[in-house]
C-alpha positions in Angstrom: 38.7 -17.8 7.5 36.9 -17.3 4.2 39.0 -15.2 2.0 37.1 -12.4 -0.4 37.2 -13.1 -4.0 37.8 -10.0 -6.2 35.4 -9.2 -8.9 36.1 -7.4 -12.0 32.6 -6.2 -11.3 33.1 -4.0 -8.4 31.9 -0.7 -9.6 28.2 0.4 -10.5 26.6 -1.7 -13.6 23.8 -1.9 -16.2 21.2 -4.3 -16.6 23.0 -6.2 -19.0 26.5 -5.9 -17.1 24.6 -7.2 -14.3 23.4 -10.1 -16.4 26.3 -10.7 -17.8 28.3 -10.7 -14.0 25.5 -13.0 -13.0 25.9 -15.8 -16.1 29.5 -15.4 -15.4 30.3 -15.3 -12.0 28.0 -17.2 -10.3 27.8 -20.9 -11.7 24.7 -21.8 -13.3 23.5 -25.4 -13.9 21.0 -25.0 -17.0 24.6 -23.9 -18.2 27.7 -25.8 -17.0 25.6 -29.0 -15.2 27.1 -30.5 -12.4 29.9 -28.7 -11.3 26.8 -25.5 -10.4 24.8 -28.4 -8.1 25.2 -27.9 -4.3 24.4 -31.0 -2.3 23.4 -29.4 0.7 21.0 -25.8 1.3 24.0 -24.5 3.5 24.6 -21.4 1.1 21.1 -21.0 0.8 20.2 -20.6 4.3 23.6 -17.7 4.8 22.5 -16.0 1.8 19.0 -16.4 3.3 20.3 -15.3 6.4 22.1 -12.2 5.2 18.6 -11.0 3.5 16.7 -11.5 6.5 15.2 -14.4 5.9 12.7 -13.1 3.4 10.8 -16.6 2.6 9.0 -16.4 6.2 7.6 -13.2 5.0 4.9 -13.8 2.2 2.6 -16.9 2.1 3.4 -19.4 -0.6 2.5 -22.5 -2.9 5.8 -24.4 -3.9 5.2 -26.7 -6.8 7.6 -29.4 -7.4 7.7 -32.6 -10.5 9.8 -34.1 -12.9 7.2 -32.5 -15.9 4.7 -30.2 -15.5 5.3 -28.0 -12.8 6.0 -25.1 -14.9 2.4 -24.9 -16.3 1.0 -26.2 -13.1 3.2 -23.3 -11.5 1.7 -20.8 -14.5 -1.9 -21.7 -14.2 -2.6 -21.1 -10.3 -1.0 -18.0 -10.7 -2.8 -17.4 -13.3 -6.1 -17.9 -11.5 -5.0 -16.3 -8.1 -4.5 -13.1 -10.9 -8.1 -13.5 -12.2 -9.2 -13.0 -8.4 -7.5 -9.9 -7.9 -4.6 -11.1 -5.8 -1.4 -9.7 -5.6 0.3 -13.2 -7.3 4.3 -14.0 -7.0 5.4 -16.1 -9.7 8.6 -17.9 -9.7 9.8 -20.6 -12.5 13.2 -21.3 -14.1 14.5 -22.0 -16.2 14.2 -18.4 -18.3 14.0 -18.4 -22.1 14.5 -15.1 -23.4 14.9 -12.6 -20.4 16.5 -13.8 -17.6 13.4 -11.5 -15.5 11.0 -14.4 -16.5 12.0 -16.8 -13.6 10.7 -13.8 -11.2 7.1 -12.1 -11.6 4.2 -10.6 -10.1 0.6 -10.5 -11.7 2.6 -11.5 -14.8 4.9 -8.4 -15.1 8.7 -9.3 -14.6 10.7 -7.9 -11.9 11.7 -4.3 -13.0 15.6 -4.6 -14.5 16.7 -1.8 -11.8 15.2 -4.2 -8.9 17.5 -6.8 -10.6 20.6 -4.2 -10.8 20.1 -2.5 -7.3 19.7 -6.1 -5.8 22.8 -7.6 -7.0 24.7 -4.0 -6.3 23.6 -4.2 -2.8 24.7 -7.8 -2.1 27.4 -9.0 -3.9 30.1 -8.6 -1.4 28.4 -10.1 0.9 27.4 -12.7 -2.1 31.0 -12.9 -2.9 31.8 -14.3 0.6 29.3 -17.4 0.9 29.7 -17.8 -3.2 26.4 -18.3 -4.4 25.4 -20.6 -7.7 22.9 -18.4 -10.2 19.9 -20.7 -8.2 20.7 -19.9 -5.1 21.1 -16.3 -5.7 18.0 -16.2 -7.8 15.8 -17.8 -5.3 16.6 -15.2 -2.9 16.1 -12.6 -5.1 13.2 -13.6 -5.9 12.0 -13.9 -2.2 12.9 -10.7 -1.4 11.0 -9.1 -4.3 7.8 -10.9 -3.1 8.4 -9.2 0.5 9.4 -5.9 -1.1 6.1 -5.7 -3.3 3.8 -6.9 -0.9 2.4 -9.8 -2.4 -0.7 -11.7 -1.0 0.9 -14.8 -2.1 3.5 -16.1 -4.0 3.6 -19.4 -6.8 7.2 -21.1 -6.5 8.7 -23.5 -8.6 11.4 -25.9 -7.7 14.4 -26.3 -9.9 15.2 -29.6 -9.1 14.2 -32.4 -7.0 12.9 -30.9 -3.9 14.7 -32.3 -0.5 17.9 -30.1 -1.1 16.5 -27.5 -3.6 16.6 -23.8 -2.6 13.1 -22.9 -2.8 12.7 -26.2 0.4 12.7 -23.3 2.7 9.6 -22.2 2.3 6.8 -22.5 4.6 3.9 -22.9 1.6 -0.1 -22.9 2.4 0.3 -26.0 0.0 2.7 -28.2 -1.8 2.0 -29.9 -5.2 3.9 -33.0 -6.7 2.7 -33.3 -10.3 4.4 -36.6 -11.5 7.8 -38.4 -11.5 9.8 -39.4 -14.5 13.1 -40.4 -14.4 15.4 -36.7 -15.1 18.3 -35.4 -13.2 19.1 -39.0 -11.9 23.1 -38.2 -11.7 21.6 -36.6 -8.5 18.1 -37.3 -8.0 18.9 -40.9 -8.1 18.5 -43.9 -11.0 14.9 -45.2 -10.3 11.3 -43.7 -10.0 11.3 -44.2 -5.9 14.3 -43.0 -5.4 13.5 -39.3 -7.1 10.2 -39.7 -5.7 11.7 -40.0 -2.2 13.6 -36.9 -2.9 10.4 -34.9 -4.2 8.1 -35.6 -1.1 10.7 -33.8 0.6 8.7 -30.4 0.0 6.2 -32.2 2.4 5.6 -29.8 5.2 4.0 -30.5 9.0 0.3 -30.1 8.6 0.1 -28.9 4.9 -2.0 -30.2 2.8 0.0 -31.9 -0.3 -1.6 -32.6 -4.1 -0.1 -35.6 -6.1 -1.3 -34.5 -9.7 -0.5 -38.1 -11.3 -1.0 -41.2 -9.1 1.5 -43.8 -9.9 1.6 -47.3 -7.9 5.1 -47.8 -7.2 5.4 -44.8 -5.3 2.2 -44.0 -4.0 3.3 -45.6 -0.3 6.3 -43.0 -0.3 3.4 -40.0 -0.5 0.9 -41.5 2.0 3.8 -42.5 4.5 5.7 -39.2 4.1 1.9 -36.9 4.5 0.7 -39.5 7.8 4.6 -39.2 9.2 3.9 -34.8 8.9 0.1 -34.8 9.6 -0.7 -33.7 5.9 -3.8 -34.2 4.2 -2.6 -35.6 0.6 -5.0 -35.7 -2.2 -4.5 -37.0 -5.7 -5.2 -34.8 -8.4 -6.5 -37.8 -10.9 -8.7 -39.4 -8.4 -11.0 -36.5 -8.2 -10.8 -35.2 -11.5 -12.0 -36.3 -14.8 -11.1 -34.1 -17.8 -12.9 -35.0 -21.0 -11.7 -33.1 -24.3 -14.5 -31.9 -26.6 -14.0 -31.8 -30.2 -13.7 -28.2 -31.2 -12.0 -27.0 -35.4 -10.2 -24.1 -33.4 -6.4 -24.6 -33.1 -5.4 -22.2 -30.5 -7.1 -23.7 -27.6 -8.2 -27.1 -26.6 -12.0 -27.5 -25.0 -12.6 -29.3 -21.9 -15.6 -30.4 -19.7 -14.3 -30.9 -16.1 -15.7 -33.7 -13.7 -14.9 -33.6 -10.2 -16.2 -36.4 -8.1 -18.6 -37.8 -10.9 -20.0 -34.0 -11.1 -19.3 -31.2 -13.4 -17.5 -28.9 -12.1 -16.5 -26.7 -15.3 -18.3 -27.5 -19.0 -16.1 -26.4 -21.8 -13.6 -24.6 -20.4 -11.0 -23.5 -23.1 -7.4 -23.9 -22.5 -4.8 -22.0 -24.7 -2.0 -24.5 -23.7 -1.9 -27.0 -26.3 0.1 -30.3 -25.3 -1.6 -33.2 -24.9 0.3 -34.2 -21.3 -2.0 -30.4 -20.0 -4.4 -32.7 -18.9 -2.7 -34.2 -16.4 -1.3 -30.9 -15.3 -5.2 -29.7 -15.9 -6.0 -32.4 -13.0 -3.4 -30.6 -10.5 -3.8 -27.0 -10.8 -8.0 -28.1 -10.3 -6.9 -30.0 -7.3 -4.8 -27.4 -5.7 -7.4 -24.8 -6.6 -9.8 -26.1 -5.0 -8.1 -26.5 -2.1 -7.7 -22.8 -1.6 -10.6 -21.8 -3.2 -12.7 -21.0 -0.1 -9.2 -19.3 1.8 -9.0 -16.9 -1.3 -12.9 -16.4 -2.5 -12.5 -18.9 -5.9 -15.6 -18.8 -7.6 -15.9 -21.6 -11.0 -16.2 -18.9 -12.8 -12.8 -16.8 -11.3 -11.1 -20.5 -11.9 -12.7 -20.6 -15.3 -11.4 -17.2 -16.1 -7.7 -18.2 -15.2 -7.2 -20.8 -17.1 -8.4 -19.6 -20.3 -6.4 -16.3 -19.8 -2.9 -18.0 -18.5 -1.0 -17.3 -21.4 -1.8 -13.4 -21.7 -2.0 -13.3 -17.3 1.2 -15.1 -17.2 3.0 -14.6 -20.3 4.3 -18.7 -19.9 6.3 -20.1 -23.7 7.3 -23.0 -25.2 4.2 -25.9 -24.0 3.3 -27.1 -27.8 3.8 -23.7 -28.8 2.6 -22.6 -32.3 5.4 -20.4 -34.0 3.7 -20.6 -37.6 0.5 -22.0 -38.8 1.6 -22.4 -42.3 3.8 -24.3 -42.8 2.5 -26.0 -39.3 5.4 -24.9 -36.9 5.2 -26.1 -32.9 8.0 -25.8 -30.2 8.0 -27.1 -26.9 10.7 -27.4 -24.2 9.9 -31.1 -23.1 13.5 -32.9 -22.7 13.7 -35.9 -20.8 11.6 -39.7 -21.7 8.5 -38.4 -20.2 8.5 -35.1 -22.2 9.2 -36.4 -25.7 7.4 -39.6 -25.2 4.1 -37.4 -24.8 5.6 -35.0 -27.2 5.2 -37.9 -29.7 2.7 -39.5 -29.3 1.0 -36.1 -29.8 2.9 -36.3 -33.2 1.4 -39.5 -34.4 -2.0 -38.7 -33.9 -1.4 -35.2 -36.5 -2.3 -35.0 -40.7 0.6 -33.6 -42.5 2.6 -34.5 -45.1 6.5 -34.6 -43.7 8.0 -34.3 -40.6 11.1 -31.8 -40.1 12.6 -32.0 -37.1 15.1 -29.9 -35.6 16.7 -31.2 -32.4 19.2 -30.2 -30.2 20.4 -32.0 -26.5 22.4 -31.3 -23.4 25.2 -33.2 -22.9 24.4 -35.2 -20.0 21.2 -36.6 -20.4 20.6 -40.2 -21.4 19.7 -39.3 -24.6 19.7 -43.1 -26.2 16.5 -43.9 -24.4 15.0 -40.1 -26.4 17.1 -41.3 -29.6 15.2 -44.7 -29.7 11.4 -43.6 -29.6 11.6 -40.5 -32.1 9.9 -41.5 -35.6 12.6 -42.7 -38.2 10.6 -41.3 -41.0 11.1 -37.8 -40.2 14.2 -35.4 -41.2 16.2 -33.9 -38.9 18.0 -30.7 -38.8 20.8 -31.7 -35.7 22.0 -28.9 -33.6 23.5 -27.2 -30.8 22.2 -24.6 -28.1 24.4 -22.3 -27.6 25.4 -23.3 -23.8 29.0 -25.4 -22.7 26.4 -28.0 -21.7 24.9 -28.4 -25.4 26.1 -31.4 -27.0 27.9 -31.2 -30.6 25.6 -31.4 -33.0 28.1 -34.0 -34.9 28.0 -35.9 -32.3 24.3 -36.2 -31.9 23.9 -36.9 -35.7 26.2 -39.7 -35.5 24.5 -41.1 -32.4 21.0 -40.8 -33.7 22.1 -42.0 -36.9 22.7 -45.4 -35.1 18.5 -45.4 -34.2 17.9 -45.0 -38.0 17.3 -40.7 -37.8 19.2 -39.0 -41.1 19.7 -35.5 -41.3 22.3 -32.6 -41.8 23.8 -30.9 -38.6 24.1 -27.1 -38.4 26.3 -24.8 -36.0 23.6 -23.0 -34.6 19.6 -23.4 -33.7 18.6 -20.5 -36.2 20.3 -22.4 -39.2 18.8 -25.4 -38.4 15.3 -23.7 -37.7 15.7 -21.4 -41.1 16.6 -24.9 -42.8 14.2 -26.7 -41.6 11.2 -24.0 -42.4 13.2 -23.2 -46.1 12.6 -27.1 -46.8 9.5 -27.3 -45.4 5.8 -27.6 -47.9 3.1 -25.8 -47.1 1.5 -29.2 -45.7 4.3 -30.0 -43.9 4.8 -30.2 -39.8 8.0 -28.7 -38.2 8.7 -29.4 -34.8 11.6 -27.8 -32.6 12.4 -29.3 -29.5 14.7 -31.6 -27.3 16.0 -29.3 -24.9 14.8 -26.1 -23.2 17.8 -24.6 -24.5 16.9 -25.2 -27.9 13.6 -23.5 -28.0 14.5 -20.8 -26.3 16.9 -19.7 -29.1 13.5 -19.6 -31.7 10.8 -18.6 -29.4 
C-alpha cells in the first residue's frame, strides 16, 4: 500500500508558491541529474491515467535529437502559426519562466492554468510521486485538450524510448541528429543512443531523419520497414545554400529541394551556423504535412522568417549587444560547442572573452580540449546543485591551456567579462543552458 506523503503545500497557493512547490517537491533533472531520471514510463502512464489520458486527445508532431530539436520544434510551430492553426508548443528546458516549456500560438500557458492544475492534482500527484518531467508533460497535454488545439509540436527531453512525451500517437516523428549527450543513460556510443531515439518510431508514421549519418542509418531504415513507416532524410532532399547578405540579424538562404528551388532567399532570424541542418528538417517535415494542413511556400516562407516573434524561442547564437559584439547560446555537449566554434573561428574581432559555466556530470574534458586557448575566460557557476564549482572548472581547464579568473555567480562573470571587453572585442556566453539562462 502506497502511503501519502504530506506536503507543506497543502493549502491554496500563488503562482510563484506553486513554482516554488514544483522546483521543490518534485525532482527535477536540469537540476539535481540523475537521481530525477525514471528508467521506466510507469509514473507517466498513472499520472496519464488519472488525467484521462489527455495525449490521445489532440494530434501531434513529437520531435526528438541530441541538438537541434528545440529550433526544429520552434520553427514548425512557427509555420503551423503563420497558417492559422491553433499550434501547441512544448520544449524544455525553460530559461526564464518556467511557462516557456508549455505554449500555444506562442503565448505561454496562463499562470492560473499552471496554479489550478497543480491545485487540482497534487494529491493524487503526491501518491504516484511524479519528477518535474513527468508532471510537466501531462500538464502540458492536458492544456492542449483544454484549449482545443488543432495540433500540438512536442519536444522530447531525453532520448526518446522511455521519455514521457513516447506516448503520444504523433501525425509524424522527427529525429534531427545524434551526438553523443546523456550517455550515463542513453548509452556510451552513437548506435546505442541512436537505438534509443528511433524509439519514437510509430506504426505507419512517417519518420524525418534531419542529418543522415552512416553508422546508424541501418538502425532508422530497419526500425521504419519493422513499423511500416515511410522515413525520409531531411539532407537528401534538401540543399540550403547561404547567400551573402551585410545584415546581422538574419541569415539569407536559397532552398533546393530535389535539385529545384523550392524557397529563394528566405531570411532566417536564427543565427547559428548548425540552423542549416535544422533548416533541412523542419523543410522536410513541412512538407510532409503541407498538403494535410494547406502549406503554401509562401505560408512556409512566412514562418520561418517570423519564428522568433511567433514563437518567442532564446538562446540559438543569440545577440545580447552589438557593441561590444555579445552572443549567447545554450549549446552544451561536443556537438553543440564544436559548431559553436567553429562559428567562432570564421569571426573579425579583436579578443575573445569567454564566460563559461558547466554541469557537473558531463564529460566536459572532450568540451575543455577544443575551446580556443587564446581566449579569456570568466569561469563560473549556474546557480543549480548540478552546476559545477567554478574553481574546479578553472583548474580543469587550466590543464587544456584556458586562463581566466572564476566568479561566484554568471552576472559577475558576464559584468566582468563586458567591463573588460573593447569595443572591437567578441564576448561569448555559453556551455550550459543553465548559464545563459541566467543573462538572457
Amino acid at each position: 500500500m502506497t502511503t501519502k506523503i504530506f506536503s507543506p503545500y497543502l493549502c491554496s497557493m500563488n503562482y510563484s508558491e506553486t513554482i516554488d512547490y514544483l522546483f521543490s517537491q518534485l525532482p527535477m533533472y536540469q537540476r539535481i541529474g540523475k537521481a530525477a531520471y525514471k528508467a521506466d514510463l510507469n509514473v507517466t502512464i498513472d499520472l496519464l491515467n488519472i488525467l484521462d489520458n489527455p495525449q490521445n486527445k489532440f494530434r501531434s508532431i513529437h520531435i526528438a535529437g541530441t541538438n537541434g530539436k528545440g529550433s526544429v520544434s520552434h520553427i514548425i510551430a512557427s509555420v503551423l502559426q503563420s497558417a492559422g492553426i491553433k499550434t501547441g508548443l512544448y520544449t524544455s528546458p525553460h530559461l526564464r519562466d518556467f511557462r516557456e516549456r508549455i505554449k500555444v500560438n506562442g503565448k505561454k500557458i496562463e499562470e492560473d492554468y499552471v496554479v489550478d492544475f497543480v491545485e487540482k492534482n497534487k494529491s493524487d500527484f503526491e501518491i504516484i510521486q511524479p519528477s518535474f518531467f513527468e508532471m510537466t508533460v501531462g500538464m502540458a497535454f492536458q492544456y492542449f485538450v483544454d484549449e482545443n488545439v488543432d495540433i500540438a509540436v512536442v519536444e522530447v527531453g531525453m532520448g526518446g524510448r522511455l521519455d514521457s512525451t513516447n506516448l503520444l500517437n504523433p501525425e509524424l516523428s522527427v529525429i534531427t541528429n545524434i551526438g553523443l549527450d546523456h550517455t550515463q543513460f542513453l548509452g556510451n556510443t552513437i548506435r546505442k543512443i541512436a537505438k534509443e531515439k528511433a524509439e519514437i518510431i510509430k506504426k505507419n508514421t512517417p519518420i524525418v531523419i534531419g542529418e543522415t549519418q552512416a553508422q546508424i542509418k541501418n538502425i532508422y531504415t530497419e526500425k521504419a520497414k519493422d513499423k511500416k513507416a515511410k522515413i525520409y532524410f531531411a539532407d537528401e532532399h534538401f540543399e540550403i545554400k547561404k547567400l551573402q547578405t551585410s545584415n546581422i540579424d538574419f541569415n539569407v538562404f536559397d532552398v533546393w529541394k530535389d535539385n529545384e528551388i523550392f524557397i529563394e532567399n528566405l531570411k532566417l532570424p536564427l543565427l547559428g551556423d548548425y540552423q542549416i541542418k535544422n533548416l533541412k528538417s523542419s523543410l522536410q517535415a513541412l512538407d510532409l504535412i503541407k498538403e494535410k494542413f494547406d502549406l503554401s511556400n509562401n505560408i512556409i516562407r512566412d514562418g520561418i522568417e517570423k519564428v522568433k516573434t511567433n514563437t518567442g524561442i532564446l538562446g540559438r547564437w543569440e545577440i545580447l549587444n552589438k557593441c561590444p559584439l555579445t552572443i549567447c547560446d545554450t549549446a552544451h555537449n561536443i556537438d553543440g560547442i564544436t559548431s559553436i566554434i567553429s562559428q567562432i573561428s570564421k569571426m573579425v574581432f579583436d579578443k575573445l572573452h569567454f564566460v563559461i559555466g558547466v554541469v557537473n556530470d558531463k564529460n566536459i574534458d572532450s568540451i575543455l580540449q577544443i575551446l580556443p586557448k587564446n581566449a579569456i575566460y570568466y569561469f563560473c557557476k549556474a546557480d543549480i546543485p548540478r552546476g559545477l564549482n567554478q574553481e574546479e572548472l578553472k583548474n580543469i581547464a587550466f590543464k587544456y591551456g584556458l586562463s581566466g579568473n572564476s566568479f561566484s555567480s554568471v552576472r559577475k562573470a558576464f559584468e566582468t567579462a563586458t567591463n573588460n571587453a573593447g569595443i572591437n572585442d567578441l564576448v561569448f556566453v555559453g556551455g550550459s543552458t543553465f548559464v545563459v539562462a541566467e543573462i538572457v
